[in-house]
VEXKEKOL-50342 format. One line per 3 residues: number of its first residue (from 1); their letters; for each residue x negated, y, z of C-alpha. Coordinates in nm, 2 decimals. Each point is the difference from the previous one (the first is absolute). Last residue first. Example, Ala and Ser with C-alpha at 12.3 -4.5 7.8 and 13.67 -1.06 7.14 Angstrom:
! VEXKEKOL-50342
2) SA) -1.37,-0.11,0.71 | 0.14,-0.34,0.07 $
This chain:
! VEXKEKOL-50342
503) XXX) 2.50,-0.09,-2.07 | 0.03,0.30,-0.21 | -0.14,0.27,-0.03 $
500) XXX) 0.03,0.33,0.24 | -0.04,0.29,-0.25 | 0.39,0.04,-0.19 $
497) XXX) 0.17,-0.12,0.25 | -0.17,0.22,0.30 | 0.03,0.32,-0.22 $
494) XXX) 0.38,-0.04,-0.11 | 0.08,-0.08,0.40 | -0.22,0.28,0.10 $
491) XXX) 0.21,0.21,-0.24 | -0.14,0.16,-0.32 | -0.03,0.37,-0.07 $
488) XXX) -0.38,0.04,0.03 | -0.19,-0.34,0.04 | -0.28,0.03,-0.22 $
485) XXX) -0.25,-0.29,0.03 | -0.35,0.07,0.16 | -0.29,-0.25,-0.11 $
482) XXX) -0.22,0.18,-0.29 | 0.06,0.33,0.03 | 0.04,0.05,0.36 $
479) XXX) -0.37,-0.22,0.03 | -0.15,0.22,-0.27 | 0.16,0.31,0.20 $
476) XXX) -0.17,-0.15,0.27 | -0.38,-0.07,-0.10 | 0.06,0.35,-0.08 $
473) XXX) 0.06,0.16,0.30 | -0.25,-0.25,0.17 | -0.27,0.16,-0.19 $
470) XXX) 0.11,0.34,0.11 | -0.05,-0.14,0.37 | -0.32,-0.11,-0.12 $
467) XXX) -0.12,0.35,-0.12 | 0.15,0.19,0.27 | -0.24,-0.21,0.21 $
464) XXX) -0.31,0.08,-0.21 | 0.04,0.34,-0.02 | 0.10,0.08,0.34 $
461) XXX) -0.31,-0.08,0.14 | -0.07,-0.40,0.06 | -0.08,-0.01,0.34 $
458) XXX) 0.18,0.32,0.19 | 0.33,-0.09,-0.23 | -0.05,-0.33,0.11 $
455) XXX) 0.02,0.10,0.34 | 0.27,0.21,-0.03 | 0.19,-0.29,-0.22 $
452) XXX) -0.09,-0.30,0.22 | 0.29,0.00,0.27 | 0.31,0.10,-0.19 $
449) XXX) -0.08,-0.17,-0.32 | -0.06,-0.34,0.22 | 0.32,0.04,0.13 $
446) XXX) 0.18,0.09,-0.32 | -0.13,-0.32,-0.15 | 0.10,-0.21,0.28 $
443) XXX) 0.35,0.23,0.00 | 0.08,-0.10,-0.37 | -0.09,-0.35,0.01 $
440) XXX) 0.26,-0.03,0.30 | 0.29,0.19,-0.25 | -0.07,-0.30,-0.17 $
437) XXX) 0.08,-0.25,0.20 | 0.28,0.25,0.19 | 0.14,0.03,-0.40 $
434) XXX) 0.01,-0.36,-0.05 | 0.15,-0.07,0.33 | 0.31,0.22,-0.01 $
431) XXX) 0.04,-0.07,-0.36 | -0.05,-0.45,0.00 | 0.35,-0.07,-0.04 $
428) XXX) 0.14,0.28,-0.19 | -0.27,-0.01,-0.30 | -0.28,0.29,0.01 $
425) XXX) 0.02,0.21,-0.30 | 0.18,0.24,0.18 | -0.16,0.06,0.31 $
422) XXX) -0.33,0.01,-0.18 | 0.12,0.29,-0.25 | 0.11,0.19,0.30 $
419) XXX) -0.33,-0.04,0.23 | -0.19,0.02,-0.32 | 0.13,0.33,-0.16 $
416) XXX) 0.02,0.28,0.27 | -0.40,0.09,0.02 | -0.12,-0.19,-0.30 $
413) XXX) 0.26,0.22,-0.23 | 0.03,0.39,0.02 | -0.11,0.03,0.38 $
410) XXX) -0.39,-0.15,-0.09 | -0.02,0.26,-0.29 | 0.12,0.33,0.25 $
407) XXX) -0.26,-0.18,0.22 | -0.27,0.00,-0.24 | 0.05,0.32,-0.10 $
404) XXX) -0.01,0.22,0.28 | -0.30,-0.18,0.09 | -0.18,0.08,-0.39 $
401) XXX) 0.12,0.34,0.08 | -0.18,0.04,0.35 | -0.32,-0.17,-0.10 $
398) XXX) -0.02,0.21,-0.40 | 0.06,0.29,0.29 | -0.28,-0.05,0.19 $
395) XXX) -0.23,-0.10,-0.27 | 0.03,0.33,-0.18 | -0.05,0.19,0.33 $
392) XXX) -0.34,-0.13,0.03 | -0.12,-0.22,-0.21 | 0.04,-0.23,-0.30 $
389) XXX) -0.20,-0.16,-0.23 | -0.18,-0.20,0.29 | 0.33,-0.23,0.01 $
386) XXX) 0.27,0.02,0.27 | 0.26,0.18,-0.21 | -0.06,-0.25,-0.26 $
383) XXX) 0.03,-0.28,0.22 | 0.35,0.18,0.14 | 0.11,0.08,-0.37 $
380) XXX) -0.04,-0.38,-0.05 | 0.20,-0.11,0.30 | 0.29,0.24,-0.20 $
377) XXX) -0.01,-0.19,-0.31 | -0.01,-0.36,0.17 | 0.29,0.15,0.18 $
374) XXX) 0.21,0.13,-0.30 | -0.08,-0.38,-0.13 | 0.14,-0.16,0.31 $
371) XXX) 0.29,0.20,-0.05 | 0.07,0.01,-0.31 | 0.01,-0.41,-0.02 $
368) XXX) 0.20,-0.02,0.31 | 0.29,0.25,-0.14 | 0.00,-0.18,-0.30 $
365) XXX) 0.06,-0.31,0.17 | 0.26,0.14,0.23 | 0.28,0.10,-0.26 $
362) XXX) -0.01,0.32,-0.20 | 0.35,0.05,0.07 | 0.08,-0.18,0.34 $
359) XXX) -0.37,0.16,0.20 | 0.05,0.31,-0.17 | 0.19,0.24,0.17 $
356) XXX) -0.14,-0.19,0.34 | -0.34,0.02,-0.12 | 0.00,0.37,-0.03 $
353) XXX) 0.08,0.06,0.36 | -0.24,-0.21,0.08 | -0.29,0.16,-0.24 $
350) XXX) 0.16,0.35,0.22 | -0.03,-0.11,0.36 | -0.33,-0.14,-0.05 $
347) XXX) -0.13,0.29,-0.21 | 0.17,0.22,0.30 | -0.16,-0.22,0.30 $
344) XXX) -0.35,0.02,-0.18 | 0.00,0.37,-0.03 | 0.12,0.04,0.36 $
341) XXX) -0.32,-0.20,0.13 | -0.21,0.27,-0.24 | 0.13,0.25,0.17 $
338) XXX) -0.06,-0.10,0.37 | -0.30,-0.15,-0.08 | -0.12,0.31,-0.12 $
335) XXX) -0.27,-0.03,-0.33 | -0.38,-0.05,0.04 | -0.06,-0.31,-0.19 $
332) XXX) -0.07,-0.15,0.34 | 0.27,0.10,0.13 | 0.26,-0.15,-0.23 $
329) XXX) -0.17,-0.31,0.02 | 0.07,0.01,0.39 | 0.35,0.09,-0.08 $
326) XXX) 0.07,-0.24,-0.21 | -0.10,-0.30,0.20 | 0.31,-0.22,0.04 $
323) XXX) 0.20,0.12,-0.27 | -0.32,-0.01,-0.24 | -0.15,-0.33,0.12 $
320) XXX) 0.39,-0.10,-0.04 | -0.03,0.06,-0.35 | -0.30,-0.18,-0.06 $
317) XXX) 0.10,-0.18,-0.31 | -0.10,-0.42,0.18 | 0.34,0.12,0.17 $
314) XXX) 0.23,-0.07,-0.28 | -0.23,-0.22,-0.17 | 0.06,-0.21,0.36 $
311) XXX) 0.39,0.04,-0.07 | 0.00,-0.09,-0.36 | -0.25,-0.35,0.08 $
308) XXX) 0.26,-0.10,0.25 | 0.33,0.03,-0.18 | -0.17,-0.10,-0.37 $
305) XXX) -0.11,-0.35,0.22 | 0.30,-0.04,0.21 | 0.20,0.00,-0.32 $
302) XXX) -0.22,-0.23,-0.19 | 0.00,-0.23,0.29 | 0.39,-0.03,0.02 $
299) XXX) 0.02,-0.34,-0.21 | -0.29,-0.20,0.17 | -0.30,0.18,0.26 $
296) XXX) -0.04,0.20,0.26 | 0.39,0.13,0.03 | 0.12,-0.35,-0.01 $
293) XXX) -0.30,-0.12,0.24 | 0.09,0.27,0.28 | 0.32,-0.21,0.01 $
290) XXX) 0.35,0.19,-0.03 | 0.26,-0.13,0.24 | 0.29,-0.20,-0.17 $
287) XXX) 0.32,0.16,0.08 | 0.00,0.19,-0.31 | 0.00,-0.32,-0.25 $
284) XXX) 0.28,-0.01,-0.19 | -0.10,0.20,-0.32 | 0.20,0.29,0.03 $
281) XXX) -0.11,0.25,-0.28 | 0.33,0.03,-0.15 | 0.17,0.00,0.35 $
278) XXX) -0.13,0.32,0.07 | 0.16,0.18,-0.33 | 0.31,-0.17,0.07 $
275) XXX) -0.01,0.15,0.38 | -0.05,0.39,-0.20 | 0.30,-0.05,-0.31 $
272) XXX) 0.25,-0.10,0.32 | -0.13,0.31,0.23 | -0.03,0.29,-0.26 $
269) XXX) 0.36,0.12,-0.01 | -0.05,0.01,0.37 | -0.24,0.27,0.07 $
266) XXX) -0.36,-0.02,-0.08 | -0.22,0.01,0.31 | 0.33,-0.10,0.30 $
263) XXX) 0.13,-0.23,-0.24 | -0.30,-0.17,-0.06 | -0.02,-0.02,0.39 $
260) XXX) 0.38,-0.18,0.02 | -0.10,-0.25,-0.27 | -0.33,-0.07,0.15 $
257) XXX) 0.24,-0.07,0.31 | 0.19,-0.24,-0.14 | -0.28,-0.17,-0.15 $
254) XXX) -0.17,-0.13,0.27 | -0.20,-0.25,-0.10 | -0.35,0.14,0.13 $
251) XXX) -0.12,0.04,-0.38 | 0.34,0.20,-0.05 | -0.09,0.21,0.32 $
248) XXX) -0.38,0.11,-0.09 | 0.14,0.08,-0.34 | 0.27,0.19,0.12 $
245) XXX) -0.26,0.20,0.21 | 0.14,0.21,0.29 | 0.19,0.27,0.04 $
242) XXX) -0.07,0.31,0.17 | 0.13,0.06,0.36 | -0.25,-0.13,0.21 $
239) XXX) -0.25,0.08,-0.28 | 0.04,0.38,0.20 | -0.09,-0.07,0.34 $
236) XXX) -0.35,-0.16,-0.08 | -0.09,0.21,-0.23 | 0.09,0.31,0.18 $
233) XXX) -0.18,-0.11,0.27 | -0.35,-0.03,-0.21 | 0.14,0.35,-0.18 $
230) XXX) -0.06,0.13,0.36 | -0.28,-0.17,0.14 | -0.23,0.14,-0.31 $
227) XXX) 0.00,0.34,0.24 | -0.19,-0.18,0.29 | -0.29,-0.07,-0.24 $
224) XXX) -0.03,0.38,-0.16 | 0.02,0.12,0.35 | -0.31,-0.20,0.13 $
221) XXX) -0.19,0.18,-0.25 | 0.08,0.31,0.13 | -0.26,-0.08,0.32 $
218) XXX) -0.18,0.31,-0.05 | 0.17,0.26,-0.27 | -0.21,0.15,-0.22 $
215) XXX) -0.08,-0.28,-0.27 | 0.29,-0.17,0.10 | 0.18,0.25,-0.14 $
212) XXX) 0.05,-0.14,-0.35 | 0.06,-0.35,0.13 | 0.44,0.06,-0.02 $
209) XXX) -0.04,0.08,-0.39 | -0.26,-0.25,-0.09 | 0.21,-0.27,0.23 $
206) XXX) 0.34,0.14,-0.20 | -0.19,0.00,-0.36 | -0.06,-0.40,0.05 $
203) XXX) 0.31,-0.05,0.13 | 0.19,0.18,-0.31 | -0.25,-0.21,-0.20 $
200) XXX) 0.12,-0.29,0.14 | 0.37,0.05,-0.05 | -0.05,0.12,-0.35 $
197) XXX) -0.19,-0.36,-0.06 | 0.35,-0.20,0.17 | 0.18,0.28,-0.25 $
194) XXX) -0.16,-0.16,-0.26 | 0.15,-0.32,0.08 | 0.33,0.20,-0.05 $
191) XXX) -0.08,0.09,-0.34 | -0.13,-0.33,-0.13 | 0.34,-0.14,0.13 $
188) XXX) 0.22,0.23,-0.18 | 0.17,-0.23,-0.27 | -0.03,-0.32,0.15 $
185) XXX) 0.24,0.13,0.36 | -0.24,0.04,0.27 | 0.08,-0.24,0.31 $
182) XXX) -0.27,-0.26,-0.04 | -0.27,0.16,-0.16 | 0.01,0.31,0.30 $
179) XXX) -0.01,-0.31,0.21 | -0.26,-0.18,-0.10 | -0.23,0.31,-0.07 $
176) XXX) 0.08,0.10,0.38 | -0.10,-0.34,0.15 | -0.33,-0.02,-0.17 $
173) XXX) -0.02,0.34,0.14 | 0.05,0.02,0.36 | -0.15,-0.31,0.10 $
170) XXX) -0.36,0.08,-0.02 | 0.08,0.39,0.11 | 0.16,-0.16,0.30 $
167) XXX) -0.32,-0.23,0.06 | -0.20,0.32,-0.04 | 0.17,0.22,0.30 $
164) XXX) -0.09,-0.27,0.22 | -0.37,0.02,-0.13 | -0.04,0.34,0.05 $
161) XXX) 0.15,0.00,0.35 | -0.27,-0.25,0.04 | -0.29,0.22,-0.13 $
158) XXX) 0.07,0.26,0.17 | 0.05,-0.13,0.34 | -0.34,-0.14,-0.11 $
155) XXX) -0.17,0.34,-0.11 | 0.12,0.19,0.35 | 0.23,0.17,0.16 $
152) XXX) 0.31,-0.08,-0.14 | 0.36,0.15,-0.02 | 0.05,0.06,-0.33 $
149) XXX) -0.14,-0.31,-0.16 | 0.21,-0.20,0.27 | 0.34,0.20,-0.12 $
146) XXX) -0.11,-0.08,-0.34 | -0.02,-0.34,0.09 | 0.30,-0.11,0.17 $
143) XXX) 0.22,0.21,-0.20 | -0.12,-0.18,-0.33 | -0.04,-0.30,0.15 $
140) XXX) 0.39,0.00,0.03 | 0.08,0.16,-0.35 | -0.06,-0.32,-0.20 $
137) XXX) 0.21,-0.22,0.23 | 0.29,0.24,-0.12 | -0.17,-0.03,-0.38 $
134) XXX) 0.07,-0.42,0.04 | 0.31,0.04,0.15 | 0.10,0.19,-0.30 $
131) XXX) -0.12,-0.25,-0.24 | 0.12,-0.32,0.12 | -0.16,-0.18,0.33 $
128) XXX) -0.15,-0.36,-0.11 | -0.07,0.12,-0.40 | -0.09,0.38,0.13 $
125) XXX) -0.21,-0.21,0.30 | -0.18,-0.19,-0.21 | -0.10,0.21,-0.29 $
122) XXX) -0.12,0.28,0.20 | -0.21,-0.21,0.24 | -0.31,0.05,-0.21 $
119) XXX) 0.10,0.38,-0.02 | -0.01,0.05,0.35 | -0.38,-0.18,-0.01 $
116) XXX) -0.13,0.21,-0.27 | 0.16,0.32,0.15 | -0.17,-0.06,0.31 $
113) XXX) -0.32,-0.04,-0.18 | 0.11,0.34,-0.19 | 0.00,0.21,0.34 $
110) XXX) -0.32,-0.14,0.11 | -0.12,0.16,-0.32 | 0.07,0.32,0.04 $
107) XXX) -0.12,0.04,0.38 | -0.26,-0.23,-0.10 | -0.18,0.21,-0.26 $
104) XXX) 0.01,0.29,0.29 | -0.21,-0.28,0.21 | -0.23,-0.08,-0.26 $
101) XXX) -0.09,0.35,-0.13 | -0.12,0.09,0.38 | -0.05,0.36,-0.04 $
98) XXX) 0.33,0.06,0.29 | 0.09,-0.32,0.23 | 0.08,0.20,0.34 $
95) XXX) 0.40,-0.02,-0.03 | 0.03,0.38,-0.02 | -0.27,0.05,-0.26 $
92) XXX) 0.11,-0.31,-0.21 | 0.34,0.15,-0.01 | -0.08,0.36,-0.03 $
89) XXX) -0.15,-0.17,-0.34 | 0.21,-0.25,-0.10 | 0.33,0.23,0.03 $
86) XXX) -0.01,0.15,-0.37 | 0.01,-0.34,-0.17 | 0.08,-0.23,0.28 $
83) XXX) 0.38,0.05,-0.03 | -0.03,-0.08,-0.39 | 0.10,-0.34,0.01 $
80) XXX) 0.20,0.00,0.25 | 0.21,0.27,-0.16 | -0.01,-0.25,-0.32 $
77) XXX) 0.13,-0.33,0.17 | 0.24,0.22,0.25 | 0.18,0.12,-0.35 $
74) XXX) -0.03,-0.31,-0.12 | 0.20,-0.14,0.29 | 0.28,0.31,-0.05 $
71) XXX) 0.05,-0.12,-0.35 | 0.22,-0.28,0.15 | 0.23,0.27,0.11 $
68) XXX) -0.02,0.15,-0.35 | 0.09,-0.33,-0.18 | 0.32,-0.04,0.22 $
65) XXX) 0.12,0.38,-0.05 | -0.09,-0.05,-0.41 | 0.24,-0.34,-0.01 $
62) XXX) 0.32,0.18,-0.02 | -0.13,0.29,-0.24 | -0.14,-0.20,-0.26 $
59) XXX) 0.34,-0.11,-0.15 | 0.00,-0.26,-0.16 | -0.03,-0.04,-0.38 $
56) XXX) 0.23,-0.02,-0.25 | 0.38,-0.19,0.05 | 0.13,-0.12,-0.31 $
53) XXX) -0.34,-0.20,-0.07 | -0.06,-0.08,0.35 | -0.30,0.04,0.23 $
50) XXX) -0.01,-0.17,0.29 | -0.40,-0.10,-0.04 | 0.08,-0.15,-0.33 $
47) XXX) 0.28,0.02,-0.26 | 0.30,-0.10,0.03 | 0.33,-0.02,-0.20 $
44) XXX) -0.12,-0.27,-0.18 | 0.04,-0.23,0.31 | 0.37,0.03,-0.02 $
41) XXX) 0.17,0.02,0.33 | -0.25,-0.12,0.27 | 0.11,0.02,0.35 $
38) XXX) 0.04,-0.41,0.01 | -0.27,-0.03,-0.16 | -0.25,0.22,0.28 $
35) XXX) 0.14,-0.23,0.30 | -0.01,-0.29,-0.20 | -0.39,0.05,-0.09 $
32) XXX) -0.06,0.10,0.38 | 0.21,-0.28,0.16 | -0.19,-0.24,-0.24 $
29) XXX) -0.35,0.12,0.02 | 0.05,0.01,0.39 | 0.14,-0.32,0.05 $
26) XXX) -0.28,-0.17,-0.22 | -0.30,0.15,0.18 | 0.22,-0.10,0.34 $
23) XXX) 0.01,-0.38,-0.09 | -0.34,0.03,-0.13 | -0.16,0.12,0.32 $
20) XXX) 0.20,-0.19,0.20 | -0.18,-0.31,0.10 | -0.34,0.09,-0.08 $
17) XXX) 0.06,0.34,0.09 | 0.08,-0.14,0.40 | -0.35,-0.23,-0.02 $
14) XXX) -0.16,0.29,-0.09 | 0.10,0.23,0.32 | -0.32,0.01,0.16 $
11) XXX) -0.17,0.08,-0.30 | 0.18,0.27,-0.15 | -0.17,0.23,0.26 $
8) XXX) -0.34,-0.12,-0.03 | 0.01,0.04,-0.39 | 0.16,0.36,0.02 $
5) XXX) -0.22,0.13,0.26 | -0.24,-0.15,-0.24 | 0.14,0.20,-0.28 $
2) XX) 0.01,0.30,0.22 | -0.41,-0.02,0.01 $
């Protein structure tokens, strides 16, 4: 859909590129590649990403502030998640739509068509906007819909705010992987994307934490939406005073400020090495839109392809039928919701936390692989706990363990791995768009997830499902094995050379 705004809006002025699109594809590959040799001394005193041989590795403490404002969006992406967890119920009571399975599967899933369409116009408006525009635009829909959601009276005024809230979540992340990729110095980049899966978890937790007395309060529900306002503003306010992509600024030809931003995320020592890096991987032709047929087809298709398949095996798991529905599973195994919701949030919490120590020493392909196996392991104590040879108490807890484990599996590897690993394999020129493309596969799936599982779950018994979803656990560790390249301590300029061939 954004290509075509792209298409329609290139088109009125096609005469003008015709004339000058060369003329200004050549200026800006020669300003750029003078700009960076004339601050060259001695390029064998560089390595890549800004980091010199006399001079280590940059400090992670000046870009950390800039990465945890943009963590704030993930954080809204996971509390939104979760806000409908414990509220659903007093929810659907208050708003008149309670026992109808199809209306309480559209208050979850309404949310994630929303998402699907945010998150189709990621690409575009990061590229058109830059990044922290883009998560400012992000928080807007945000505060529009929550504060709809919380102020309704009925399913519909439900259902929109829902939706409002879901293009924000669409647009949030895409935007947040590109960003945390594109101002984390090489050598802890795995660990700050992990902080982007930290953040989520936190908001996951928080809604679990804030729905608790729903249950006993009337009308608390509508408190858990008004309180995601406040991180929504803080969003908004905060990236006003963060810095914003170098990459997004050398691609726009403006150099001199890229300069002045990597100074700001790794101090000045790094500047000169950090604008030769970019101009390694500058091939000339930024200020050419990107086609929907270059990422459908030709020298990026691979890409697209591991991108896309990776995020619907991602989904295709069934861990968001267990963030989503947890506590109704919960209950019918005959353990709190309360508790059992808690559980979830610390396994989340703590495979995260785990990730991020590992994520730049084991490197993320190993952390896939374990992970979708540790899944596939865990799906299988949930048939088990649902077959005839167990009962009763027994089967209870084999449910609640094999639960715990599944998400503490999903949060060491498939959870934080593809939005990071995607955003850095992606080449400069077609990042934003490739990852909203794909991030798009990633919401249809989650959409149709979100609004089938309970009833599936009814259909099938929990055997069968759990069965498939296992299934797809190992269809994707094969898939991780076979197609995912390590990218741990190389630079996006290293990593695009070294997969993008050659025309």
């Amino acid at each position: 859909m954004y290509m075509s705004l792209d298409c329609a809006m290139g088109g009125s002025d096609l005469t003008m590129r015709g004339r000058h699109g060369d003329a200004f594809s050549t200026y800006k590959r020669t300003v750029l590649k003078d700009y960076v040799n004339s601050h060259k001394d001695g390029n064998s005193r560089y390595l890549l990403n800004g980091v010199g041989k006399d001079l280590g590795n940059p400090s992670w403490r000046r870009s950390l502030p800039h990465v945890l404002v943009a963590a704030l969006s993930s954080f809204l992406f996971g509390y939104h998640l979760g806000v409908v967890n414990e509220t659903l119920e007093s929810m659907s009571l208050d708003l008149g739509f309670s026992g109808n399975a199809m209306a309480e599967g559209l208050v979850v899933s309404t949310c994630l068509g929303g998402a699907f369409v945010g998150s189709l116009f990621s690409g575009w408006i990061a590229d058109g906007v830059g990044r922290r525009r883009a998560f400012q635009l992000c928080a807007l829909p945000m505060i529009i819909g929550a504060s709809m959601s919380a102020i309704t009276n009925d399913l519909w005024g439900m259902l929109l705010g829902r939706l409002f809230v879901g293009t924000g979540m669409g647009l949030g992340p895409p935007v947040a992987a590109l960003y945390v990729a594109e101002v984390s110095p090489t050598s802890v980049r795995g660990a700050f994307g992990s902080l982007i899966q930290i953040a989520t978890c936190l908001g996951l937790m928080g809604s679990l934490f804030i729905g608790i007395p729903a249950k006993e309060i009337a009308s608390w529900w509508r408190v858990c939406f008004v309180v995601s306002v406040i991180p929504a503003l803080a969003l908004a306010l905060f990236m006003q005073f963060c810095a914003e992509s170098p990459h997004w600024l050398f691609k726009r030809g403006r150099a001199a400020e890229a300069e002045t931003e990597f100074e700001k995320i790794l101090g000045g020592l790094y500047v000169k090495s950090a604008m030769a890096e970019l101009s390694k991987a500058d091939r000339g032709d930024e200020v050419e839109p990107v086609k929907l047929s270059e990422l459908l087809y030709g020298r990026y298709f691979r890409m697209i392809f591991i991108g896309s398949v990776l995020f619907a095996l991602q989904q295709l798991s069934g861990i968001n039928a267990v963030f989503y529905f947890s506590s109704s599973v919960f209950k019918s195994a005959g353990i709190p919701s309360d508790i059992a919701n808690i559980c979830v949030g610390i396994c989340n919490l703590s495979g995260s936390v785990i990730a991020m120590i590992l994520m730049d020493k084991l490197g993320r392909k190993v952390l896939l692989l374990g992970s979708f196996m540790g899944m596939a392991a865990s799906l299988g104590i949930q048939v088990a706990a649902a077959s005839s040879f167990a009962s009763g108490s027994a089967s209870s807890y084999m449910s609640a363990a094999g639960m715990m484990l599944i998400v503490l599996a999903f949060s060491l590897g498939a959870g934080p791995v593809p939005g990071l690993l995607l955003s850095e394999i992606f080449p400069s020129r077609i990042r934003a768009k490739a990852m909203a493309f794909c991030m798009a596969v990633h919401w249809v799936i989650n959409f149709f997830v979100g609004l089938f599982f309970l009833q599936l779950l009814e259909q099938l018994g929990p055997r069968v499902l759990y069965t498939i979803f296992a299934t797809f656990c190992l269809i994707a560790a094969a898939f991780v094995k076979r197609n995912v390249v390590e990218t741990k301590g190389k630079s996006l300029q290293e990593i695009e050379i070294a997969l993008l061939p050659q025309e």
